[in-house]
C-alpha positions as CSV (number, residue, x, y, z in Angstrom):
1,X,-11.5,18.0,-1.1
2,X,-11.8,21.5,-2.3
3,X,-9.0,20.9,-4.8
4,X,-11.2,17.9,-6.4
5,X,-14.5,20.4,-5.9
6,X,-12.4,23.2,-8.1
7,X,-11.3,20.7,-10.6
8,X,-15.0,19.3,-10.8
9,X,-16.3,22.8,-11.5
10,X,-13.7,23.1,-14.3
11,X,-15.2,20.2,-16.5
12,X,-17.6,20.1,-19.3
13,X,-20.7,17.9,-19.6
14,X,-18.8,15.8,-21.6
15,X,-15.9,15.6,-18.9
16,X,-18.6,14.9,-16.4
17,X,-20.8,12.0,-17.4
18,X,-17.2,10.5,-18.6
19,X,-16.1,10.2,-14.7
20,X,-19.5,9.8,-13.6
21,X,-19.3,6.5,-15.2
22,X,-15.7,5.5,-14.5
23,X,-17.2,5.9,-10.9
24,X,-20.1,3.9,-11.3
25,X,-17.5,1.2,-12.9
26,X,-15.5,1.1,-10.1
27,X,-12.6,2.3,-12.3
28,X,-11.5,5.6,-10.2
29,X,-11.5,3.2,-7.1
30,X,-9.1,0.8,-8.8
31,X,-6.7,4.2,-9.8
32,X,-6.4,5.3,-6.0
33,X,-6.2,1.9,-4.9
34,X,-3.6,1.2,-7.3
35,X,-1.6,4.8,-6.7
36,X,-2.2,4.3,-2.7
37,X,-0.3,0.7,-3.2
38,X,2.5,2.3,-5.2
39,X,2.9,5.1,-2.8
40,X,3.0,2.4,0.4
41,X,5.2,-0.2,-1.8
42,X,7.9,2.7,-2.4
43,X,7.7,3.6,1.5
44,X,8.0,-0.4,2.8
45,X,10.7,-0.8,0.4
46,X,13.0,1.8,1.7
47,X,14.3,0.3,4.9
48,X,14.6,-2.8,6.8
49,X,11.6,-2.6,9.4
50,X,13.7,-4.8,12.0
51,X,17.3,-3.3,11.6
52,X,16.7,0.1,10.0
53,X,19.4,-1.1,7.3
54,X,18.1,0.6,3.8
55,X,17.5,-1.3,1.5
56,X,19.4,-2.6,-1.6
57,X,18.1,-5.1,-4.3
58,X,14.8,-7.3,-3.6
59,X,15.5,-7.9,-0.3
60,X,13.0,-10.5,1.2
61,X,9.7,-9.6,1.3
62,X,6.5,-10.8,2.8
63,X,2.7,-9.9,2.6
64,X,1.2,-10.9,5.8
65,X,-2.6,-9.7,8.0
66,X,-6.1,-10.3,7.2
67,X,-7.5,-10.4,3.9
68,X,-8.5,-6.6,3.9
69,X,-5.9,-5.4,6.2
70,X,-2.7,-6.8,4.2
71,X,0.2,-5.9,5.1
72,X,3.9,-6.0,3.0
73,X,7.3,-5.9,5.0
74,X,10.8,-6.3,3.1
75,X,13.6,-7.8,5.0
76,X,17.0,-6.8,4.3
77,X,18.5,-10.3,5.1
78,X,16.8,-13.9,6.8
79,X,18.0,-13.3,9.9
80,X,15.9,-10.0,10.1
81,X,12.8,-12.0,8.7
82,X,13.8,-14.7,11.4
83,X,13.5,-12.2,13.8
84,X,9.7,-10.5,12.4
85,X,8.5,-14.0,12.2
86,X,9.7,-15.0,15.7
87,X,8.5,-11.9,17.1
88,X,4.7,-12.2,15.5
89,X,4.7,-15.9,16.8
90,X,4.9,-14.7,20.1
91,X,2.5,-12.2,19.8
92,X,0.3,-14.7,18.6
93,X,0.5,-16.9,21.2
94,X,-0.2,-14.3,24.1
95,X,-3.4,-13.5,22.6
């Protein structure tokens, strides 16, 4: 925080009320939201999560968890999703 707190002191009035009400729009939100997804998406799409295989081309991908938790996993071939799915089935069914 005390990078954010220097650059804060730094700005004009002008500079101020400007963010103040990109905040109060939810618009600075929606940035680091959008940054935090390209950041995870870059991650998730180096490797394959089953076979440790990096990754090249689209792969097969899914976006899988609860509304607010989701989750996105690329697959470097179907028998590698096969596997995920199978393996989240089971988990499913000892709970």
């Amino acid at each position: 925080m005390n990078r954010l707190a220097k650059l804060i002191e730094g700005l004009d009035e002008a500079d101020l009320k400007l963010i103040k009400k990109d905040l109060e729009m939810g618009n600075l939100d929606r940035l680091v939201k959008k940054k935090l997804e390209e950041m995870q998406e870059k991650d998730f799409n180096k490797i394959c999560p089953v076979c440790q295989t990096p990754l090249e081309g689209e792969g097969f991908t899914i976006i899988f968890g609860p509304k607010d938790l989701r989750k996105k996993a690329t697959f470097c071939a179907t028998d590698c999703l096969e596997y995920f799915l199978t393996k989240i089935k089971q988990e499913n069914k000892n709970h």
